[in-house]
C-alpha positions as CSV (number, residue, x, y, z in Angstrom):
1,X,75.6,25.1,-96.1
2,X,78.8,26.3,-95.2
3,X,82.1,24.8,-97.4
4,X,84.7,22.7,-95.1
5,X,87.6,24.3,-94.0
6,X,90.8,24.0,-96.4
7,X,93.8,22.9,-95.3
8,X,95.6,26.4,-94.3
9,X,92.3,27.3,-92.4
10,X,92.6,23.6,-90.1
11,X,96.2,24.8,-89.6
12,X,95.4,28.2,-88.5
13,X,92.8,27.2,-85.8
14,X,95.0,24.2,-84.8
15,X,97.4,26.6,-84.2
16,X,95.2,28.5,-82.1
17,X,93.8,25.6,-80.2
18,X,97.6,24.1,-79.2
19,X,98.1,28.4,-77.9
20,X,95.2,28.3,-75.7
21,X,96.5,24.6,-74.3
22,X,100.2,26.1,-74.1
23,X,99.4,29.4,-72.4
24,X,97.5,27.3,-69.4
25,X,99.0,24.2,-69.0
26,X,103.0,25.3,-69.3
27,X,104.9,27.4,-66.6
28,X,107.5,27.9,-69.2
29,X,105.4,29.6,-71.6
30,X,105.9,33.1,-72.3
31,X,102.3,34.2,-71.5
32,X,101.1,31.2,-68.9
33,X,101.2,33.8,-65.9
34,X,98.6,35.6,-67.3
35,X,96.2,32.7,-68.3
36,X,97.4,29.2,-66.4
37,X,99.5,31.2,-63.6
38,X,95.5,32.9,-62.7
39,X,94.2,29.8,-62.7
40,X,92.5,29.9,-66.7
41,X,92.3,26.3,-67.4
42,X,90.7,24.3,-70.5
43,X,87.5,22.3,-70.1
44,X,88.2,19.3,-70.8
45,X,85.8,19.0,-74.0
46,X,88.3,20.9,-75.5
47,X,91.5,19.7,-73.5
48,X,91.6,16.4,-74.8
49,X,89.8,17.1,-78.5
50,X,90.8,19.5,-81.1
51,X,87.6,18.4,-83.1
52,X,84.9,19.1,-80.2
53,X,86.8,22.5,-80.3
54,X,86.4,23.1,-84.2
55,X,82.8,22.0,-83.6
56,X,81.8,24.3,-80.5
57,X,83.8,27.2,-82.2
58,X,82.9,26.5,-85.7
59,X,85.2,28.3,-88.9
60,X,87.5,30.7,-87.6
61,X,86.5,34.2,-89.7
62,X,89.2,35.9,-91.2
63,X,91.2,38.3,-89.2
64,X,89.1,36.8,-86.2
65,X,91.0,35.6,-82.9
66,X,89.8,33.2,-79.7
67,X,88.5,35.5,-76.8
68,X,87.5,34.5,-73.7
69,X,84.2,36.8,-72.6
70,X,84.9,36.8,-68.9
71,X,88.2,37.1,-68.5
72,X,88.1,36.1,-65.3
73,X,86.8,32.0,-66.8
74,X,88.7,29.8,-68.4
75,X,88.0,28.7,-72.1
76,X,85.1,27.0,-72.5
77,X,81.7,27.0,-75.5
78,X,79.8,29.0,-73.2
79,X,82.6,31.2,-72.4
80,X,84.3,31.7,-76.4
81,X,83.5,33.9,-79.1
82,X,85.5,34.4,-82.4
83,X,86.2,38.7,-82.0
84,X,88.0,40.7,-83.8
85,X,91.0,43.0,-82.6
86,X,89.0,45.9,-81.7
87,X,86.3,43.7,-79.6
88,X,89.4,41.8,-77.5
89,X,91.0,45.1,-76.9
90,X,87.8,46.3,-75.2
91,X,87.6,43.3,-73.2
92,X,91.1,42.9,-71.9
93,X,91.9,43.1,-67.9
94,X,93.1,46.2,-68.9
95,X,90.3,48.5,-70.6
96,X,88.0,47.6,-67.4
97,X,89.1,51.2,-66.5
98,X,85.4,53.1,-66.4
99,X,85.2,56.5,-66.3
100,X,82.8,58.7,-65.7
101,X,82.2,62.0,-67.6
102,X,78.4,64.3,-67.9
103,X,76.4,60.6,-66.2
104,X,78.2,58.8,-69.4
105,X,80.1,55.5,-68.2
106,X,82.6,53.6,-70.5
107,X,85.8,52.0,-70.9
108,X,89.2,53.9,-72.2
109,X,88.9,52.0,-75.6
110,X,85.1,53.5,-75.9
111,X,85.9,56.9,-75.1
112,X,89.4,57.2,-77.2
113,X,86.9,56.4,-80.2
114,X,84.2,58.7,-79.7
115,X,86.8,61.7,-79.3
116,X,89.2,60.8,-81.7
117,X,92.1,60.4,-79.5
118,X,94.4,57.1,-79.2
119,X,93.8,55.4,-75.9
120,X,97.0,55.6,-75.5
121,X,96.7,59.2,-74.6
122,X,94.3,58.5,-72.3
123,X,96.4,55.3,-70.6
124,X,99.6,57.7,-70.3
125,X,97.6,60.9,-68.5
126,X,96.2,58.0,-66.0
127,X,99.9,56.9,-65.6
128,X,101.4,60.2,-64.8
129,X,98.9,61.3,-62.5
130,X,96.7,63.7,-64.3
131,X,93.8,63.9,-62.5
132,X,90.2,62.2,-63.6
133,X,88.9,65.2,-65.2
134,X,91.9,65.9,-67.4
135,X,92.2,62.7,-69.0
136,X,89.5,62.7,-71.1
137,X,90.9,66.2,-72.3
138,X,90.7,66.4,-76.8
139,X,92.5,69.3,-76.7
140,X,96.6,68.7,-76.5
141,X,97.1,71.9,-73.7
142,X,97.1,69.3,-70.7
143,X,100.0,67.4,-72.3
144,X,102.1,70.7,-73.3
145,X,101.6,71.7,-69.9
146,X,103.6,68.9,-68.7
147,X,105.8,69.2,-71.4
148,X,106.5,73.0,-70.9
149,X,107.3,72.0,-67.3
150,X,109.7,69.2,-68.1
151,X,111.3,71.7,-71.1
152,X,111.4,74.5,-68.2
153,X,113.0,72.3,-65.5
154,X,115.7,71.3,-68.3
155,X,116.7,75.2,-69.0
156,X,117.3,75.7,-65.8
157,X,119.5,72.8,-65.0
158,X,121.4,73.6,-68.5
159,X,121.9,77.4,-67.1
160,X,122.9,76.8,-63.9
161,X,125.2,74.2,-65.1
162,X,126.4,76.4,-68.0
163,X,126.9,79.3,-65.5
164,X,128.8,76.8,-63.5
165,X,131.3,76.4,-66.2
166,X,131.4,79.9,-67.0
167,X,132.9,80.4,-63.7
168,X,135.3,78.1,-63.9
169,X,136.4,79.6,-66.5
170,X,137.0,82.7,-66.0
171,X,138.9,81.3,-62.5
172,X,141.1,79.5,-65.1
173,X,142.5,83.3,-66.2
174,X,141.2,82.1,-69.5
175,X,138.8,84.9,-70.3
């Protein structure tokens, strides 16, 4: 038998509960066009009752938040889970990026763990237009590459624009 929820844990869920309603019901809300603004509504067992919530969702677990398992539905029993940070960051709108390397599928989040590099290396080679096979790269040689470039394209523009100003002063008479 599980104990009842103390006080600070009703908070914390209510808390969550009123977030979910605010994000879908309210154009002003910071984060409505990405929930209420793509049409993600609230059934309406949990619109109208903050207890048929606490019972479909049961105790909140520590360091848990509300996920929606289809991001694409709105928040419902069948469509809620309790997850923890690294779950919802696999199932955001965003890590449905698959990609494909030796027959193995799986999403940025998936692959950034099993080689030991931060997705965000992977997200930013996808942004700057490395090609497919180079973003799953462990090594950091693709990345210095385009570094190299940009560090090479900067000399250049700093000695033509020195040389520029070398001339000028020498036309000055002052050397």
């Amino acid at each position: 038998m599980t104990k009842p929820a103390t006080r600070a844990e009703k908070a914390g869920i209510y808390r969550v509960w009123m977030s979910m309603l605010s994000r879908c019901r309210y154009p002003n809300h910071r984060s409505y066009r990405h929930y209420g603004g793509r049409g993600i509504t609230v059934c309406s067992r949990w619109a109208h009752s903050f207890k048929n919530f606490t019972l479909d969702m049961g105790k909140r677990p520590t360091g848990y938040t509300l996920d929606r398992i289809n991001n694409d539905l709105g928040y419902s029993p069948e469509n809620c889970r309790w997850a923890t940070l690294s779950q919802q960051r696999r199932n955001s709108r965003q890590s449905v990026v698959l990609i494909s390397r030796n027959g193995t599928t799986k999403c940025i989040q998936d692959w950034a763990q099993e080689l030991g590099i931060s997705p965000s290396v992977i997200y930013n080679r996808k942004a700057r237009g490395f090609p497919e096979s180079e973003w799953l790269r462990t090594d950091r040689i693709a990345d210095r590459d385009l570094s190299l470039k940009a560090e090479q394209l900067c000399d250049d523009l700093f000695h033509r624009i020195q040389g520029a100003q070398g001339r000028a002063y020498i036309s000055d008479g002052m050397g």
